[in-house]
C-alpha positions in Angstrom: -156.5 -79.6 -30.9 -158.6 -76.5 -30.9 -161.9 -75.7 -29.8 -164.9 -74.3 -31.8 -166.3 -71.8 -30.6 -169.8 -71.9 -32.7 -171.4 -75.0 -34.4 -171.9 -73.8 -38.4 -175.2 -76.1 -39.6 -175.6 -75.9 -43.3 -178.2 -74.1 -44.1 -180.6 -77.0 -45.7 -180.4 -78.9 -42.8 -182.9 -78.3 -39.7 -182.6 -82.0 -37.9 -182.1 -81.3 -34.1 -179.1 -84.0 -34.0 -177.2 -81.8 -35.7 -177.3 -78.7 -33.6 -175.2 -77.9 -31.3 -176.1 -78.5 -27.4 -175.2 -75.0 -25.7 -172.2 -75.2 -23.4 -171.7 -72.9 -20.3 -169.4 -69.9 -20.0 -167.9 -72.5 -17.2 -167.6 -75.8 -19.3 -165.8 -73.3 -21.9 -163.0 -71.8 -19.1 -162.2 -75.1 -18.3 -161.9 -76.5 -21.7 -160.0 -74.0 -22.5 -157.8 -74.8 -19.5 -157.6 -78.5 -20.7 -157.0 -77.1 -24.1 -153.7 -75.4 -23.1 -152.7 -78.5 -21.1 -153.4 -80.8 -23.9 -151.2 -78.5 -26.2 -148.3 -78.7 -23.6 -148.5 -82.1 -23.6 -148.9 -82.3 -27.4 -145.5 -80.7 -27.3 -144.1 -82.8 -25.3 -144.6 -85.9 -27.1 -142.8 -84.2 -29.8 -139.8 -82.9 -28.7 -139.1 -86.3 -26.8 -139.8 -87.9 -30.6 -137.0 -85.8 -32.1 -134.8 -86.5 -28.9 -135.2 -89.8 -29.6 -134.8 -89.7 -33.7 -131.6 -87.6 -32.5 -130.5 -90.4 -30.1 -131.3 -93.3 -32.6 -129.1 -91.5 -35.8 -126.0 -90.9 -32.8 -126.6 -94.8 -31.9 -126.0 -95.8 -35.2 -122.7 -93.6 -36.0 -121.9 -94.9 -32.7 -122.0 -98.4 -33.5 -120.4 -98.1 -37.0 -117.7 -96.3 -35.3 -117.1 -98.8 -32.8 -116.5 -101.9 -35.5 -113.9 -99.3 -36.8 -112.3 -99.3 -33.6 -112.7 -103.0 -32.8 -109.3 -103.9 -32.2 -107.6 -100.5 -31.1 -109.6 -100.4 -27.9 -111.5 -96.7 -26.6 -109.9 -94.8 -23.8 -112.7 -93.4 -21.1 -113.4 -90.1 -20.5 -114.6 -88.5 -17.5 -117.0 -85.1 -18.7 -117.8 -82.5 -15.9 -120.0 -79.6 -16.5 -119.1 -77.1 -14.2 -122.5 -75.5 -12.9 -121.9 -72.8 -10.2 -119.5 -72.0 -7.5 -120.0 -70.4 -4.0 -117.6 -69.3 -1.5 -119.0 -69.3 2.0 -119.6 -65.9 3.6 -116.7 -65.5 5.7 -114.0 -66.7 3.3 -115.3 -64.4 0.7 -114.2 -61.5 2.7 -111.1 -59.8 0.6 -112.1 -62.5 -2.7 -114.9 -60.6 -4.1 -114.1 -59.7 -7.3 -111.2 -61.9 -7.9 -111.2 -64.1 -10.6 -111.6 -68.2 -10.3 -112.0 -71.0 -12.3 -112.0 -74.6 -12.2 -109.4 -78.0 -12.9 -110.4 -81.5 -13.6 -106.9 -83.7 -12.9 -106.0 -87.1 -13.3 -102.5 -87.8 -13.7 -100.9 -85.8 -16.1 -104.4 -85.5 -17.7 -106.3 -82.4 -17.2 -108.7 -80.0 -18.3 -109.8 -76.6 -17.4 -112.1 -74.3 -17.6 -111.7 -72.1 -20.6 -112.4 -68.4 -18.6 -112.2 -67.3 -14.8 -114.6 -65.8 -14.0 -115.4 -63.2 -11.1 -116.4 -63.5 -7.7 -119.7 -61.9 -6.8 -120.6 -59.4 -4.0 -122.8 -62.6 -2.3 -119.8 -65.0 -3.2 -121.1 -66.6 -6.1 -120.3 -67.8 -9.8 -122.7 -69.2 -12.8 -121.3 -71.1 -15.1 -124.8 -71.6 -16.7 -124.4 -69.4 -19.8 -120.6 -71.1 -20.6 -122.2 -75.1 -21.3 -118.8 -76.0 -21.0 -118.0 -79.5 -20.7 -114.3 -80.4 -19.0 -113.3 -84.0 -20.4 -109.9 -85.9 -19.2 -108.8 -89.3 -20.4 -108.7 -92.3 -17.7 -106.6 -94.9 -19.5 -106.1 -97.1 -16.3 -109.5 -97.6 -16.7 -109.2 -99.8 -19.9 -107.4 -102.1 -18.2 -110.2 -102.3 -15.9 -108.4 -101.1 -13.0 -110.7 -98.3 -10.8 -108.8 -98.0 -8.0 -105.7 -97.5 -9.2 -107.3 -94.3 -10.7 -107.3 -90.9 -9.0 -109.1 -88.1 -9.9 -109.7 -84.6 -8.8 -111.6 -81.2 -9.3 -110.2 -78.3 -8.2 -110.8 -74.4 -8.0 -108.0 -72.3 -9.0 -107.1 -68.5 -8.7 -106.4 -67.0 -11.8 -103.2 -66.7 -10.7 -102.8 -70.3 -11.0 -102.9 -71.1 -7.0 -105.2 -74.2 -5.9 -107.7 -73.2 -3.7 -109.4 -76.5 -2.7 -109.4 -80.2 -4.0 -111.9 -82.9 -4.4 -111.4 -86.6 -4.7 -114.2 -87.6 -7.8 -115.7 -90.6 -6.6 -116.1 -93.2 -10.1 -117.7 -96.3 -8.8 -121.1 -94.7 -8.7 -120.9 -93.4 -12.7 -120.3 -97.2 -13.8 -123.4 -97.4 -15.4 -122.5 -94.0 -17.8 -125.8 -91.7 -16.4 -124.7 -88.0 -15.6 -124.7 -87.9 -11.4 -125.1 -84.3 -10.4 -123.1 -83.6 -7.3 -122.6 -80.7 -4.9 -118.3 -81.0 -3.8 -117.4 -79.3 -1.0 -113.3 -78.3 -0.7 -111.4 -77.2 1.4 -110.9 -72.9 2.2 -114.6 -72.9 2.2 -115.7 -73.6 -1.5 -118.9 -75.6 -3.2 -119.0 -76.6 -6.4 -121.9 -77.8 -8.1 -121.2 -80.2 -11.3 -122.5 -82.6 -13.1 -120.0 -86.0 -13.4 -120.4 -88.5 -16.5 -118.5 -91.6 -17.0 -117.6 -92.4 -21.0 -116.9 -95.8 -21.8 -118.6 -96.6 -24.6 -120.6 -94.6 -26.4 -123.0 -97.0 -27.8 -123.9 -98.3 -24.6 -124.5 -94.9 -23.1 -126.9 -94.2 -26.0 -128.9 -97.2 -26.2 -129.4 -96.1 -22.6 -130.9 -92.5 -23.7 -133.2 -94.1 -25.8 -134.8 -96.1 -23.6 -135.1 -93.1 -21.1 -136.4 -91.4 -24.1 -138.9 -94.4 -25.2 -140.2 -94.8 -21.6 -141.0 -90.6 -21.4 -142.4 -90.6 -25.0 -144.8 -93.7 -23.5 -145.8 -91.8 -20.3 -146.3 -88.8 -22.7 -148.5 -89.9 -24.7 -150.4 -91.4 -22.2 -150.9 -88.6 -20.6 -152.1 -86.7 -23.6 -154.7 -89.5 -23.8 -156.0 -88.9 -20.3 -155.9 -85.2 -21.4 -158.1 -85.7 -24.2 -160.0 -87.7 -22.4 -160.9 -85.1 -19.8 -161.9 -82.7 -22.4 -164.4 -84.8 -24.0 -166.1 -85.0 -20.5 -166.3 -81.4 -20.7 -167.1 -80.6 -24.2 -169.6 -81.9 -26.5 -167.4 -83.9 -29.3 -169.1 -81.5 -32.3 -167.1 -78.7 -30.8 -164.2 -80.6 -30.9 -161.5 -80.5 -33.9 -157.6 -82.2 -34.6 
């Protein structure tokens, strides 16, 4: 939507009605505020469109995979996404600079980071420009067996020592929605990760899609009231889609 900043008459035509009622230097700042919200909104609707498109073709290749696999039965994963680490204050005396990295375990399964990476001066490390996503098989888990299941993240030296463990907790990633979680280990390290649950991948997606459907909805609703508060502002001749 953009917002005209003249009225153009033809020429021929004199009627009143078709003039253009004069609109303040105020009504035009705040239309012009609602104009840039109503474009941000407009946006959004359209990327959670394509999210959804994007979620609907995976659904399907999903599902035709799956009546492949009927039969063979689907192991299920456990993903982490390592965010960040921090090292409290005082253990981070005489670490600073060393290199760390991170281990997902669960029996002889496990995954690790790809890179250690260094130790800041304020006893920190990003793991935000990696996306890297650790994944380990839990096959006691398709026998429906949870507690028979251990799991655990650690961080490790680059010389392979393991600084500090932490027990992944599964029953509350049942439902297959990415829990973000702050761990704390022991020798004074935090590690900030998000935890998802695989089990079936069809199930997981039909549950994006609805997350996306019920955005998209409150989306567009909101670009209705957005419109609508324009129109209160703004005569509807100076008004253009």
């Amino acid at each position: 939507m953009w917002l005209a900043s003249s009225c153009l008459v033809p020429s021929h035509s004199v009627a009143e009605d078709t003039a253009c009622p004069p609109v303040s230097a105020q009504q035009l700042d705040v239309a012009s505020a609602i104009v840039d919200k109503f474009d941000r909104k407009e946006r959004d609707v359209e990327v959670l469109k394509e999210l959804r498109r994007v979620a609907l073709d995976e659904f399907t290749r999903a599902c035709e995979e799956g009546h492949r696999e009927v039969g063979r039965g689907r192991i299920p994963e456990l993903w982490v996404r390592v965010l960040e680490l921090h090292l409290s204050q005082i253990a981070s005396v005489g670490n600073v600079g060393r290199r760390f990295g991170v281990r997902v375990e669960s029996g002889s399964h496990l995954a690790s980071t790809s890179a250690a990476k260094t130790l800041d001066a304020s006893g920190h490390i990003s793991y935000a420009a990696i996306e890297e996503t650790l994944a380990v098989p839990l096959p006691e888990l398709a026998s429906g067996s949870s507690s028979s299941t251990s799991v655990w993240l650690s961080v490790v030296a680059d010389d392979g020592a393991v600084l500090g463990n932490y027990p992944v907790v599964l029953e509350d990633l049942c439902d297959q929605r990415a829990v973000h979680r702050w761990c704390d280990l022991h020798g004074g390290w935090r590690v900030s990760a998000v935890f998802q649950l695989l089990t079936s991948p069809s199930v997981m997606l039909r549950s994006h899609i609805k997350d996306f459907e019920e955005k998209l909805r409150a989306a567009r609703a909101e670009l209705a009231a957005c419109e609508g508060e324009l129109r209160q502002v703004v005569p509807p001749k100076m008004l253009h889609r």
